[in-house]
C-alpha positions as CSV (number, residue, x, y, z in Angstrom):
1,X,-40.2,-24.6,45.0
2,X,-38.0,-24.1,41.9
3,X,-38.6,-23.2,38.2
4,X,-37.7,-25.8,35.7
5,X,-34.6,-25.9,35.4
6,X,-32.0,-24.2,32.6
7,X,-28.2,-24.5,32.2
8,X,-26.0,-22.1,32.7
9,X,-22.4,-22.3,31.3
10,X,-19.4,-20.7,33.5
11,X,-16.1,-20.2,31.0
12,X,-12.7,-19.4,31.8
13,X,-12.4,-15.5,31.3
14,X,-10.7,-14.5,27.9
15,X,-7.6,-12.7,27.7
16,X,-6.2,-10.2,25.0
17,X,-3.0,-9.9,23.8
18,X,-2.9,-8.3,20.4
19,X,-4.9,-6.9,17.4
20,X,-4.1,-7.5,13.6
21,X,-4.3,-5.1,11.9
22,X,-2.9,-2.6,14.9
23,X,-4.6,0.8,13.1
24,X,-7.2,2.1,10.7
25,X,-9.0,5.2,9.1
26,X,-11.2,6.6,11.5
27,X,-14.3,5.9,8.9
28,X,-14.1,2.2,10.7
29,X,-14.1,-0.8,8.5
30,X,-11.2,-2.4,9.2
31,X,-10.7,-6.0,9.6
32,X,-9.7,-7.2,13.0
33,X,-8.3,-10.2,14.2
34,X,-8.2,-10.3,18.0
35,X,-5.7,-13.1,19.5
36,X,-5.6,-14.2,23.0
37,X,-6.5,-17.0,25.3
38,X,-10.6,-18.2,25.6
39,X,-11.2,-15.8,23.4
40,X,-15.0,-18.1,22.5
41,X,-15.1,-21.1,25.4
42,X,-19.0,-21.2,25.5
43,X,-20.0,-17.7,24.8
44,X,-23.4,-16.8,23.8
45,X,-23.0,-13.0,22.8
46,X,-19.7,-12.4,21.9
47,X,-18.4,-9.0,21.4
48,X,-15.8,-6.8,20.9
49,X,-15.6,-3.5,22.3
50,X,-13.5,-0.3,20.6
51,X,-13.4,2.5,23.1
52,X,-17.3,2.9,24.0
53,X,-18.3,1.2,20.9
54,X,-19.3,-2.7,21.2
55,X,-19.5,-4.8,17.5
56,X,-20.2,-8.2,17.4
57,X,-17.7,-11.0,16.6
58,X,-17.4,-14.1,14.6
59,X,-15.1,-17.5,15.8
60,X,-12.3,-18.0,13.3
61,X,-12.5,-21.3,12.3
62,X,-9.9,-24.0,14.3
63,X,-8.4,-21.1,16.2
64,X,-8.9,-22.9,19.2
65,X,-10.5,-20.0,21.1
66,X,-7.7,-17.9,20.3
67,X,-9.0,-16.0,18.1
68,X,-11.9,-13.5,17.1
69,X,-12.8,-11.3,14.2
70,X,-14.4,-8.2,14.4
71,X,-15.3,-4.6,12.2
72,X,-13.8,-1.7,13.8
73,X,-16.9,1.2,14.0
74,X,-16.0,4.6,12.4
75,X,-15.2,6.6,15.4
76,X,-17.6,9.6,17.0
77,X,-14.4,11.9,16.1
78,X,-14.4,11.6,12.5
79,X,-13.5,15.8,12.4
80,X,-10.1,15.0,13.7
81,X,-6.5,14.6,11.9
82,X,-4.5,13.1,15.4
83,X,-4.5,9.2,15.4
84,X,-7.0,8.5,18.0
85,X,-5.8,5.6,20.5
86,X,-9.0,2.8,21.4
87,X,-8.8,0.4,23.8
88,X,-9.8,-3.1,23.0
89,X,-12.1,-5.8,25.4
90,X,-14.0,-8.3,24.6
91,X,-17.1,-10.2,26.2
92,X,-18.8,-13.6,25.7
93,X,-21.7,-13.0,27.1
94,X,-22.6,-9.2,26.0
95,X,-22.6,-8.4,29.5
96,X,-19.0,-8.9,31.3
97,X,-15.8,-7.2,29.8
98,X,-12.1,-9.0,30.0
99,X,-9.3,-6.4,30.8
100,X,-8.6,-3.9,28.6
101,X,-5.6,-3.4,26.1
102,X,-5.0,0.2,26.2
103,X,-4.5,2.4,23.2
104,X,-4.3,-1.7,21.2
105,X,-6.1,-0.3,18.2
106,X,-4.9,3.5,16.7
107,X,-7.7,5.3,14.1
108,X,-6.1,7.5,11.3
109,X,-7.3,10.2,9.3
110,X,-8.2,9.0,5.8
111,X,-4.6,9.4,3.8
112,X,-4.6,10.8,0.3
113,X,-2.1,10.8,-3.0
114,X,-1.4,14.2,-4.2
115,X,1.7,13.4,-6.1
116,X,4.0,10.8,-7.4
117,X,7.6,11.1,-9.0
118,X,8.5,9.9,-10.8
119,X,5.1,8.6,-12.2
120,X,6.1,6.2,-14.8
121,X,8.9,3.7,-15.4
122,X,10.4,0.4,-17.2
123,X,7.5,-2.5,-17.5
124,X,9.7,-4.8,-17.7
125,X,12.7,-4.6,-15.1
126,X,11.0,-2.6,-12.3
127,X,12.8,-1.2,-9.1
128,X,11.8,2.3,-10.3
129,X,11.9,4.2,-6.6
130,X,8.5,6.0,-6.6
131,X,8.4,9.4,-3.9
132,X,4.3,9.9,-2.6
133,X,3.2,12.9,-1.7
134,X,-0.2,13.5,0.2
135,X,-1.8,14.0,3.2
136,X,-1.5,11.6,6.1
137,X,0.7,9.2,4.7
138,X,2.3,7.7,7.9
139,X,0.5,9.1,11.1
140,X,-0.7,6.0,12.6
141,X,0.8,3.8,10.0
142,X,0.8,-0.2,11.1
143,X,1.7,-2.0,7.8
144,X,2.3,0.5,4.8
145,X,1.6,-1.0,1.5
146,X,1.8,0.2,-2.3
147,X,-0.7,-1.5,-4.5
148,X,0.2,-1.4,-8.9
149,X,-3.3,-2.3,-10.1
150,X,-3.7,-3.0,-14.4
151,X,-6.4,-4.6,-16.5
152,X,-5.4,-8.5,-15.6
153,X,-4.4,-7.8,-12.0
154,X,-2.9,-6.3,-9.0
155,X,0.8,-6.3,-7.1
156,X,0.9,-5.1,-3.4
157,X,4.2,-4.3,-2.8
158,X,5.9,-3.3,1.4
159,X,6.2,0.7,1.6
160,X,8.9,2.7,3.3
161,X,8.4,5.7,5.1
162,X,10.4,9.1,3.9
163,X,11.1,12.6,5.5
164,X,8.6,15.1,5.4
165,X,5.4,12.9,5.6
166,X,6.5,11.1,2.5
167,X,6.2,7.2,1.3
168,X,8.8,5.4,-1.2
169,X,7.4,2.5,-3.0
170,X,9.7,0.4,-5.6
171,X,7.4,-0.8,-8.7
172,X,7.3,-4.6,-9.3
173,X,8.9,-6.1,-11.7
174,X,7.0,-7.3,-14.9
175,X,4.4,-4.8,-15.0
176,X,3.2,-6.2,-18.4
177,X,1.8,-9.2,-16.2
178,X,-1.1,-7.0,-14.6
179,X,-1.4,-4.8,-17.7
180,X,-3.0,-7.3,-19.9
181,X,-1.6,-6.7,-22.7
182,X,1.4,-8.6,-24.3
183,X,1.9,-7.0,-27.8
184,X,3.4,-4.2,-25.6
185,X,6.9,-6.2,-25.4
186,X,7.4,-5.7,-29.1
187,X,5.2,-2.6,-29.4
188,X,7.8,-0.6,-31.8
189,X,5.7,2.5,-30.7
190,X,7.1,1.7,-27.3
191,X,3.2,1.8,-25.9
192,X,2.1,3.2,-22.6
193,X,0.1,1.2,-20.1
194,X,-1.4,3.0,-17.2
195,X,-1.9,1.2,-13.6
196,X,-3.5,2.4,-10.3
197,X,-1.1,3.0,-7.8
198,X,-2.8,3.2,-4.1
199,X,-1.2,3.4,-0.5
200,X,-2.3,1.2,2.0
201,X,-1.6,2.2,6.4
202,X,-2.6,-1.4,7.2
203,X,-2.4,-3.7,4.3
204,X,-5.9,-3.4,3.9
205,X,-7.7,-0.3,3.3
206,X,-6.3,1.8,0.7
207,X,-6.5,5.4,-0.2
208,X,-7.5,6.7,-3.6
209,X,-5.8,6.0,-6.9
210,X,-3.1,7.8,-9.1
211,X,-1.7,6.7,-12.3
212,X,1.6,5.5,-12.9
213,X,2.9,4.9,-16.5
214,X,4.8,1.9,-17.6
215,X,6.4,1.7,-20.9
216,X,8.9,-0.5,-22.9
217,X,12.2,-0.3,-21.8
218,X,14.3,1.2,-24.5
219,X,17.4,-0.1,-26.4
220,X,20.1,2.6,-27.8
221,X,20.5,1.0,-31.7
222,X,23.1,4.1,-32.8
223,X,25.4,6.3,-31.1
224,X,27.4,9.3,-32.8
225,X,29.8,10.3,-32.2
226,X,31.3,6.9,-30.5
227,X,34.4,8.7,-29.0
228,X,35.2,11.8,-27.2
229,X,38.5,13.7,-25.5
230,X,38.5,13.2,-21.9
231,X,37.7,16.7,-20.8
232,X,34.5,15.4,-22.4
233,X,31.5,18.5,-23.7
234,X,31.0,16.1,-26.6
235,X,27.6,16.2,-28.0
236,X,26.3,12.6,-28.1
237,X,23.2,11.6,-30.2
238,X,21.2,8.4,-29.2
239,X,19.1,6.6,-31.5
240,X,16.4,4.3,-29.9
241,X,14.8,1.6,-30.6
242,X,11.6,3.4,-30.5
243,X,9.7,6.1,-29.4
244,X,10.3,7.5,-25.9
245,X,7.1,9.3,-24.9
246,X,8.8,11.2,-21.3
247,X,6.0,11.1,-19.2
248,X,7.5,11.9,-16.8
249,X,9.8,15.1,-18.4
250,X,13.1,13.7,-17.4
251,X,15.8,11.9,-19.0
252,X,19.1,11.6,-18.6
253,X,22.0,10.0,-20.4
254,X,24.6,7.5,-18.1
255,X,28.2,7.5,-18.8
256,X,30.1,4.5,-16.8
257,X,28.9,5.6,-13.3
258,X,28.3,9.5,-14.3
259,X,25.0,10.6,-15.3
260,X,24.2,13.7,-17.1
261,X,20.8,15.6,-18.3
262,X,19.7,14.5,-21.7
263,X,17.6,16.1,-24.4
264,X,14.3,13.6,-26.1
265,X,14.5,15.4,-29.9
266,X,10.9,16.4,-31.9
267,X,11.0,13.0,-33.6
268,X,11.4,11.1,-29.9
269,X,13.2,8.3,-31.3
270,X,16.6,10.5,-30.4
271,X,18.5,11.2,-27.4
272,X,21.2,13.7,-27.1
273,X,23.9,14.4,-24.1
274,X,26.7,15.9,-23.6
């Protein structure tokens, strides 16, 4: 003689092939998106599983059981600085694993700005090449990001990785757009607008902020002398269309493809070279 009766579903056993994003900081938090084959079928306690550590997952929505969300748990080594390799699993009924993808998701330490240079450029026409500085800018980098946050907005930007645990972002174009603040095109002060710029590992968690300075681009209204002999040491003033604040302590005059130091006078509004 038999109990009453209950059904129990059998499903076709999910597969794993990849994890979006691939890495993050080893405080957890991050994100996932698990893809793969019956990745939901009739589960009643799904799961995903990050080393030791099991979270629970939610279906994304007309994925067709090929894919699964889940938050990556801070990892039990938060004391360490070496990426730290997790595999990834998955089960459907809390109880019975699929096969492992080993190493699939990397944890990094937390990465930090300590320094950017040049830390201001042109609002307007953008492309200024910014240099990072920090700790743990690339180890166990997936997707690096730089993020230009203002007043009215935020550009996110792809990264490059330089020598010597370095980053190189490019600043966006139109920097006036997040900055709020449209009376800085014709400010004749030439007016400073400071955003946030952040770095990213994964295109999703970033680190913390430091400020980069955008300012009018200038226009040269004078030049004296206008001619020089060809050995050239002729002493060249500039006068601009208005005031150029240096924040960043360089400036350098361009003649045809040579470029040569340059000297902001007391007043700012004038440039000299030689």
């Amino acid at each position: 003689q038999y109990e009453t009766s209950r059904f129990f579903t059998f499903y076709m056993t999910p597969f794993l092939s990849a994890a979006s994003p691939s890495t993050g900081p080893l405080a957890g938090a991050t994100n996932v998106s698990l893809r793969g084959t019956h990745l939901w079928g009739a589960g009643s306690h799904v799961l995903c599983s990050f080393g030791e550590t099991n979270v629970p997952a939610s279906r994304a929505a007309n994925s067709f059981g090929q894919e699964l969300f889940c938050v990556a748990p801070a990892t039990r080594a938060l004391g360490t600085t070496t990426p730290l390799g997790l595999p990834l699993s998955v089960s459907l009924n809390g109880q019975q694993f699929s096969t492992s993808l080993a190493d699939a998701f990397v944890q990094y330490a937390q990465p930090a700005i300590s320094s950017l240079t040049p830390h201001s450029g042109p609002a307007i026409d953008g492309h200024t090449f910014i240099t990072v500085r920090g700790a743990f800018l690339q180890e166990g980098a997936s997707d690096i990001r730089c993020s230009f946050a203002g007043r009215a907005g935020r550009v996110e930007l792809p990264a490059s990785a330089l020598s010597g645990n370095a980053l190189r972002c490019a600043s966006p174009p139109h920097l006036n757009a997040i900055t709020d603040d449209e009376a800085q095109l014709v400010a004749p002060t030439g007016a400073l607008e400071v955003l946030q710029l952040r770095i990213s590992l994964n295109a999703q968690q970033f680190t913390n902020s430091s400020n980069f300075i955008s300012f009018v681009p200038h226009n040269i209204t004078k030049l004296t002398p206008t001619s020089g002999p060809l050995e050239g040491g002729t002493l060249v003033n500039l006068s601009l269309s208005h005031k150029a604040h240096n924040a960043t302590g360089i400036a350098r005059c361009r003649f045809g493809r040579t470029t040569v130091p340059a000297s902001i006078q007391a007043d700012h509004e004038h440039v000299s070279c030689a």
